[in-house]
C-alpha positions in Angstrom: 27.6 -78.5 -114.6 26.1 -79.9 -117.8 28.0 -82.8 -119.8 27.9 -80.1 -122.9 29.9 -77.3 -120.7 32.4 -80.0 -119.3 33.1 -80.7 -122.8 33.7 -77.5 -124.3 35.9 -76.5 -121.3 37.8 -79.8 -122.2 37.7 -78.9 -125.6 39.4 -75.3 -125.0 41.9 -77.0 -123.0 43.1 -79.2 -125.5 43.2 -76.1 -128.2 45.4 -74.0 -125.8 48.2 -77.1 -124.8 48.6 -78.8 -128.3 48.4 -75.0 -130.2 51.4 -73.8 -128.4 53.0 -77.6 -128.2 52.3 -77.5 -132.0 54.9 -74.7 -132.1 57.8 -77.0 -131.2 59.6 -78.7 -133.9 59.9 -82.3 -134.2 57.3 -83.4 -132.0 56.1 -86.9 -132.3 52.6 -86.7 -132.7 52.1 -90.7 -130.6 54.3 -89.7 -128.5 52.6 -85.8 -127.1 49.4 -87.3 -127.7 49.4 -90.4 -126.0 50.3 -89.4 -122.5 48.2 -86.3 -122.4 45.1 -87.9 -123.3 45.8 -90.7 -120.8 45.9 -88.4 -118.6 42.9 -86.9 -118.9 41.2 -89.9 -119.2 42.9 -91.4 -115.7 42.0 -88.2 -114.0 38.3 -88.9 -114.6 37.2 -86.8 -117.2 33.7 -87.7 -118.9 33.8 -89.5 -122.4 32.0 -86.0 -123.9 35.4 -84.5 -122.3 37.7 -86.9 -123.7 36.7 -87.0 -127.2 36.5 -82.9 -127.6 40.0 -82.7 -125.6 41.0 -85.2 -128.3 39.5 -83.6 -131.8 40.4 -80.2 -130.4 44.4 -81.3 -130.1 44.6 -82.8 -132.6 42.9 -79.8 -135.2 45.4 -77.6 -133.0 48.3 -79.2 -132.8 48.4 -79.6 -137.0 47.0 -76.6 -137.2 50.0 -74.8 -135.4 52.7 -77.5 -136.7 52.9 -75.6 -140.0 54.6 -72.8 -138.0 57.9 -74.0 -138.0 57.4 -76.4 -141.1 56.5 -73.4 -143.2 58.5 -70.6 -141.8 62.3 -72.6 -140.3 61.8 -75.1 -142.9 62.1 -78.0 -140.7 59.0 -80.2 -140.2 56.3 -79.7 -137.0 55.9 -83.1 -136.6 56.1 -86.4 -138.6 53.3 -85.8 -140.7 54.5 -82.6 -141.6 57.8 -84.4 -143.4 55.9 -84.5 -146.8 55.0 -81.0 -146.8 58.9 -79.5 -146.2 60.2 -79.9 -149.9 57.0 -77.5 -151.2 57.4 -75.1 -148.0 61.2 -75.1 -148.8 60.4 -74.1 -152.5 58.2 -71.2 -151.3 60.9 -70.3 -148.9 63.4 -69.8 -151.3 61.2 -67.5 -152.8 60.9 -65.5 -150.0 56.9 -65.9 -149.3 57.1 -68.5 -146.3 54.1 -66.8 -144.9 51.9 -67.6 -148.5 52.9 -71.2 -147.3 51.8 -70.7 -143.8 48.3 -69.6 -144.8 47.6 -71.8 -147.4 48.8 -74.5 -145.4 46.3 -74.1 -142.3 43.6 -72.8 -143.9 43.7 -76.3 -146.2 44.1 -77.6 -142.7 40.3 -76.1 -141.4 38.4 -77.0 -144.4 40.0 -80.7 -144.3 39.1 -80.8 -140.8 35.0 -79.7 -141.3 35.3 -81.7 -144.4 36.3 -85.2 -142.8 34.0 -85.4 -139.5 30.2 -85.9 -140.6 32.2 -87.9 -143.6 33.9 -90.0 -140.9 31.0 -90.0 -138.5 28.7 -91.4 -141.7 31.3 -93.9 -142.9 31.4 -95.4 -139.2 27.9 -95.5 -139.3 27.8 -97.7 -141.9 30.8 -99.7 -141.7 28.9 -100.6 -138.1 26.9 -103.2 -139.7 30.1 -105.4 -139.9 31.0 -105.0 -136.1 30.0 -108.2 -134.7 32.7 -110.2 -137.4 35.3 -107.5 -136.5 34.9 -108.3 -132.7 35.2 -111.9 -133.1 37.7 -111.9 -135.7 39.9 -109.4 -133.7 43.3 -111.5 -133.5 43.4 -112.7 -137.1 42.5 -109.1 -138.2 45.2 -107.3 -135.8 47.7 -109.7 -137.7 46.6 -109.4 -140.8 46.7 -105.3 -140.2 49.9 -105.6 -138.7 51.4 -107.2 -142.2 49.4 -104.6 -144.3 50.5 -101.9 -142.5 54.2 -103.2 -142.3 54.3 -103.5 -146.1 53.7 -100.1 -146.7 55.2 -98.9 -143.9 59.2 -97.0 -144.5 60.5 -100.3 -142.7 58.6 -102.6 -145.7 60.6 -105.8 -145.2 62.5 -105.5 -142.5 58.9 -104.7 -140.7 57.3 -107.6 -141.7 60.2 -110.1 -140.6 60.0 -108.2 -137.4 56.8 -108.7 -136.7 56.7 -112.4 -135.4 60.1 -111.5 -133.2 58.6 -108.2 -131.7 55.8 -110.2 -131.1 57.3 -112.7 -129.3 59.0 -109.6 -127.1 55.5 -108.0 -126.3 54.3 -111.2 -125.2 57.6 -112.7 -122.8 57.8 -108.9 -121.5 53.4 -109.2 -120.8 53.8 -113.5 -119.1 57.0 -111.5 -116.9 55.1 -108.6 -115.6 52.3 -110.9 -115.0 54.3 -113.6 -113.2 55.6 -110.6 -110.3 52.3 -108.3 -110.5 49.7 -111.0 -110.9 47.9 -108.7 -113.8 48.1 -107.8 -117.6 49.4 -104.5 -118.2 48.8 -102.4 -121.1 49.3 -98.6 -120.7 53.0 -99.4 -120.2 53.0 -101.1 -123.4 51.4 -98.2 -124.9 53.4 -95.4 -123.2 56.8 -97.5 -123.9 55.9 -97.8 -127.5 54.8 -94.0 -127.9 58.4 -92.7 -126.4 60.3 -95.1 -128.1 61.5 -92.5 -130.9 62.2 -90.0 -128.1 64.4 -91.9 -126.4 66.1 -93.5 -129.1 67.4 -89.7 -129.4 68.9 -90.0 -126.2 70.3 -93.3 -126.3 71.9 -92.3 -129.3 73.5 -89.4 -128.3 74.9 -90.9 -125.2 76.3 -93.5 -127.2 79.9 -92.6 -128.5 79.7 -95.0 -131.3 76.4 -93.3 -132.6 76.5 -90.0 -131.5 79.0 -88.8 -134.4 75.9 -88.9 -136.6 74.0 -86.1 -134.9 76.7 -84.4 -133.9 76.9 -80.5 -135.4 80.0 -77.9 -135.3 77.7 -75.1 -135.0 74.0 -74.2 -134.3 71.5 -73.6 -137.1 70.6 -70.5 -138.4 66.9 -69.7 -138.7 65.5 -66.9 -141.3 62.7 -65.5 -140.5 60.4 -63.3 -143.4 58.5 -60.1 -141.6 55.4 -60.6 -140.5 53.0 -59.3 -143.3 49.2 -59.2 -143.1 46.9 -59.2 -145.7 43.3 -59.1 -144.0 41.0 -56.9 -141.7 40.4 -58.2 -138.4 41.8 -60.9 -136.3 39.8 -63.7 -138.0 40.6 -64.2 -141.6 38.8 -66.1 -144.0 40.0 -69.2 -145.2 37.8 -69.6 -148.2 40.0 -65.6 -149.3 43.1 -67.0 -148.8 42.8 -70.2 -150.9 42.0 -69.9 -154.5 38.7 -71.7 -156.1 40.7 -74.3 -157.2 42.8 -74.8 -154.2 39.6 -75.2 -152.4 37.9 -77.3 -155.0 41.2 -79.5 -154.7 41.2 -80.2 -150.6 37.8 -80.7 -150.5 38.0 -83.7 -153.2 41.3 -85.2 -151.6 40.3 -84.7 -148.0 36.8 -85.9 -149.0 38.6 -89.5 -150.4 41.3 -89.5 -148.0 38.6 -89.7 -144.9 37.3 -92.7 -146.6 40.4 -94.8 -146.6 40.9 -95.1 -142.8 43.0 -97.9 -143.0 46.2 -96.4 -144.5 49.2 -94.5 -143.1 48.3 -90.3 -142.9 51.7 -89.8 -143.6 51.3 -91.9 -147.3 47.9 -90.4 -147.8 49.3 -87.1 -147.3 52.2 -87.5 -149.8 50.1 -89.6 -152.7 47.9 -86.5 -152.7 49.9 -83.8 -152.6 52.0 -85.4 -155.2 48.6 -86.1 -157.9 47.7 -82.6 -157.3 51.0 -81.4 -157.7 51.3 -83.2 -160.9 48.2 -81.5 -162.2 48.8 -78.0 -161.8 52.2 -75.9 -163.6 54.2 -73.4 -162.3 56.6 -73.7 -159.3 54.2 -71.2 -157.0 51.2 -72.5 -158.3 52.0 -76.3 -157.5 54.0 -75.5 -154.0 51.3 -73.6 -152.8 47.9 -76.2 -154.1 50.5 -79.1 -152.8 50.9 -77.4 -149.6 46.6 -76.8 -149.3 45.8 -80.1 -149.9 48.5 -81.8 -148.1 47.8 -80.2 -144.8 44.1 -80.6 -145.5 44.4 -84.4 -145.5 46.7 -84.4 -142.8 43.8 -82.8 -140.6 40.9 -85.5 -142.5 43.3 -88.5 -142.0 43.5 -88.2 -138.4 40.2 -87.8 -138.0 38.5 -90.2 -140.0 41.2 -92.7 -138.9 40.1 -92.3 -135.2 36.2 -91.7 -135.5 35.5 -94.5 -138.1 36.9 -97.0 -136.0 35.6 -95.9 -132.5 32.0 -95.5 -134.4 32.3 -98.9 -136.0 33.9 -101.5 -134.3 35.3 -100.2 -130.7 38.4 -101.6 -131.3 41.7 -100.2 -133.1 41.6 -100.9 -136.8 43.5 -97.8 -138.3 47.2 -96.6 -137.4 46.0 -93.3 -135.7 43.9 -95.7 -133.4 47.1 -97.4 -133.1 48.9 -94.9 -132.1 47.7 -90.9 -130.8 44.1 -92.2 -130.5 45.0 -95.5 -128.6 43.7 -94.0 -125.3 40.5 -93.5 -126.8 39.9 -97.3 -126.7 42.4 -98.7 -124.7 43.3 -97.0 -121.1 42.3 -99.4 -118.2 40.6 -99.4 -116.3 38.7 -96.6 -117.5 38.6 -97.9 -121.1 39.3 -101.3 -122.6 39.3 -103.2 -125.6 38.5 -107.0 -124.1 36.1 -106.2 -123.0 34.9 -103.6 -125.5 34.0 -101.1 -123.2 35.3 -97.6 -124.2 34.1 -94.4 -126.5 32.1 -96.8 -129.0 30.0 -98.3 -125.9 29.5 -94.7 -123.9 28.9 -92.4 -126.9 26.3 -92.8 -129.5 26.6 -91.8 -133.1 25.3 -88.4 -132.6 27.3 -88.0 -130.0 30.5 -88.2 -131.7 29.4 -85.7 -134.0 28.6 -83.3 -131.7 31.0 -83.3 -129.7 33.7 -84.0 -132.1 32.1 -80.5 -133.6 32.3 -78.9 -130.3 36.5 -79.9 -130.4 37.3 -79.0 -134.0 35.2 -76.0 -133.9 37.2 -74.6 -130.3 40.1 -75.2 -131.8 39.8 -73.7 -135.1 38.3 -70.4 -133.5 42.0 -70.5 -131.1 44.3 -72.1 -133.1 43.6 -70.6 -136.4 43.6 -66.8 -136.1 46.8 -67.5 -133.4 49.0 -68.8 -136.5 47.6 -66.1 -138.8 48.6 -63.2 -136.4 51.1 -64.4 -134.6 53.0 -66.9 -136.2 56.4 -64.7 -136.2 56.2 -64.0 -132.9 55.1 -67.1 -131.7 58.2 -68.9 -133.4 60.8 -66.2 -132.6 59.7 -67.0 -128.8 60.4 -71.0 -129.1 63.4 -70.7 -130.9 64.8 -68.2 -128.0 63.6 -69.8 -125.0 61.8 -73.3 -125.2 64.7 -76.4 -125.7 63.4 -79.5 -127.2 65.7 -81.0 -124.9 63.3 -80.3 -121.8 60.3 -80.9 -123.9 61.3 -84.5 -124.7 62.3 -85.4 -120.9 59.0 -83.7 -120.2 56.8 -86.2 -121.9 59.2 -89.2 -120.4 58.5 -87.7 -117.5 54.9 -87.7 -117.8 55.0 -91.4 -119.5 57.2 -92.4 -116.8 54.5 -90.9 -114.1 51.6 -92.9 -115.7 53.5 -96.5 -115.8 54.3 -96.1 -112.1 50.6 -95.1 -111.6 50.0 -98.5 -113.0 52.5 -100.9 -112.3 54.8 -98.9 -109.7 58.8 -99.7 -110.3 57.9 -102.6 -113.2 55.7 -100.1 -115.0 58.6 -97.7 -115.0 61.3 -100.6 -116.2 58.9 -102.0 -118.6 57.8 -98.9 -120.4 61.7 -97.7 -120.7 62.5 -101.4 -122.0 60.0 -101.2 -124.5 60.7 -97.7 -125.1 64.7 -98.8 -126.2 63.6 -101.9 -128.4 60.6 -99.8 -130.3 62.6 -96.7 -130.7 65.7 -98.1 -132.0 63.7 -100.4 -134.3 61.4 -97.3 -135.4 64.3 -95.0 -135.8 67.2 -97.5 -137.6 64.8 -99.6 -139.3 61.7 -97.3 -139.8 59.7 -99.8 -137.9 56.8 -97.2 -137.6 54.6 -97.1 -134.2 51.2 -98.2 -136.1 53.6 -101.3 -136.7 54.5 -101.5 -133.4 50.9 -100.9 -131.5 49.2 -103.1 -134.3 51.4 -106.3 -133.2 50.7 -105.6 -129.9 47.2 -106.0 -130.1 47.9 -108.8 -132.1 51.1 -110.7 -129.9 48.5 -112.7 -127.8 47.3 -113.9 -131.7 50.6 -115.1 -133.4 52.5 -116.1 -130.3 49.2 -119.0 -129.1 48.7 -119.5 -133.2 52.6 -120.7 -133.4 53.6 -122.4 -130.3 50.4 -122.7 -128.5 51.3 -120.5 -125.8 
């Protein structure tokens, strides 16, 4: 079977999971993406495979997240939280569907947009590759601080850093001391699950749990299903307004360039100068809504390509965190040595490839949220509980550590699931925080006590 088939099979496969996962309220994007993709990539799939599996989920998985963002008003996913006030607005007004539409079709042209800008941007920034690589620690701490600042933590991320450092590194000499090896995929897995389990630490705490406790269940609203094209494949370029698409194109354009910033901030500071430029309550809830879900799609993209073209190493908080795999899943993939996407796929490749993903999932996940959003939503409020969807993926993360480290995987990656997810959730000590000072804890902890 040729490499080009293998893809595109991998490619579909990533559509169909992360479109109906996409569904399910309140999924953490690290945390989904992270142990699927590990996964894959620990089951042996080519790097063609991997990277379609990857640019397909993640086109379908924000694609499908403005389902119960625009229609429940409560957000897909955490990128999704800047969109909610705008898809609230249109709500009121009873046209949640206008919100749904404009929302993923800003989402496909954002997508097509930001991959041969990402894939020329790496191309470039490539030239610089050899200082990245030898400058790797000092630049993982100096990211780690950058991000921090303008992360929702600000200064009680930075003063963590150094501490939570010190924590990665005592957990890493431990595990060491008893398996004889470094460990990483625990590190990553325990990290990625944090906020999920910080859920159900919380709740089985009866000091904590009176803050999420409710008296009744919530009451969903749903508008009829209303249609207002021929076919099963709409248009995107009909549904958004020459100005609408004038606007995502710019912002997703810029917002593909500046790989180094949180999605979720680029995602808000453009919604919001858009929003500022265009009057009337429909008008600027609808163009906010485009362009927002438009440089949701670019920002993840950009933010893994660019740095897997480049460098080969992590340098952008979707590398950190959903894309991790992609550079760092031993044995199959590691980052000291550099030998992961960067080394087996060429320039051309990426673009390919990543074309073969985005384009699968566009033809899947696109026409499924037109048509069948309604539906689709009724069905997951009725019989899917988010209950069993969070202990599936601990499950799943708790399958992987054991694969690597057997019982001290398991321990490790729950340890560091309870520190990180308490820290992320009462502190807003964000994962890109949390994956950057890992990379970096080998750094700061031999740079201040020669260890």
């Amino acid at each position: 079977m040729s490499v080009f088939v293998v893809a595109l099979l991998f490619a579909l496969a990533g559509a169909l999971i992360f479109t109906l996962i996409g569904l399910i309220s309140g999924t953490d994007e690290t945390a989904i993406m992270v142990p699927i993709t590990l996964l894959v990539i620990l089951l042996g799939a080519p790097p063609e495979g991997v990277f379609a599996f990857f640019m397909a989920a993640v086109l379908s998985k924000h694609l499908t997240h403005a389902v119960p963002t625009a229609l429940m008003g409560i957000p897909g996913d955490t990128t999704a939280v800047p969109l909610i006030d705008h898809a609230n607005t249109l709500r009121r007004m009873g046209m949640p569907h206008i919100a749904l539409r404009k929302m993923i079709s800003g989402g496909i042209i954002g997508a097509f947009i930001a991959l041969p800008t990402a894939v020329l941007l790496g191309q470039f920034l490539g030239q610089f590759a050899d200082f990245f690589k030898s400058s790797s620690g000092l630049i993982f701490t100096l990211a780690a601080f950058l991000i921090a600042f303008f992360s929702k933590g600000k200064w009680a991320s930075i003063l963590a850093i150094v501490p939570f450092a010190f924590f990665i590194k005592g957990l890493d000499t431990l595990s060491f001391s008893i398996l004889d090896k470094h460990l990483s995929i625990t590190f990553f897995l325990g990290i990625a699950i944090g906020p999920m389990l910080s859920d159900i630490l919380i709740a089985a705490s009866p000091a904590a749990k009176k803050a999420i406790v409710r008296d009744k269940p919530n009451e969903y609203h749903l508008a009829p299903e209303t249609k207002g094209w021929k076919g099963y494949f709409p248009n995107p370029f009909k549904i958004l307004t020459k100005r609408q698409t004038g606007f995502t194109s710019i912002t997703t354009f810029i917002s593909s360039l500046t790989f180094v910033f949180s999605p979720v901030g680029m995602t808000s500071l453009m919604g919001e100068i858009v929003g500022s430029r265009t009057k009337g309550a429909y008008k600027k809830s609808t163009t906010s809504l485009t362009v927002m879900n438009g440089v949701t799609e670019s920002t993840y993209i950009a933010e893994a390509i660019i740095p897997l073209i480049a460098f080969g190493i992590p340098l952008s908080p979707v590398a950190l965190g959903p894309a991790s795999p992609l550079f760092n899943a031993p044995p199959v993939f590691t980052v000291d040595p550099i030998n992961n996407l960067h080394t087996h796929l060429t320039t051309f490749d990426f673009f390919i490839y990543g074309l073969i993903g985005i384009t699968v999932a566009a033809l899947i996940a696109y026409p499924f949220s037109m048509n069948y959003a309604r539906k689709a939503s009724v069905l997951v409020l009725k019989f899917v509980s988010q209950e069993a969807i969070v202990a599936m993926f601990i499950g799943l993360a708790c399958l992987l550590a054991y694969h690597e480290a057997q019982l001290v995987g398991i321990v490790l990656t729950m340890t560091v699931a309870m520190v990180g997810g308490l820290l992320n959730r009462i502190l807003g000590i964000g994962a890109g925080v949390q994956f950057m000072v890992f990379y970096a804890s080998s750094y700061i902890v031999l740079k201040l006590f020669g260890f």
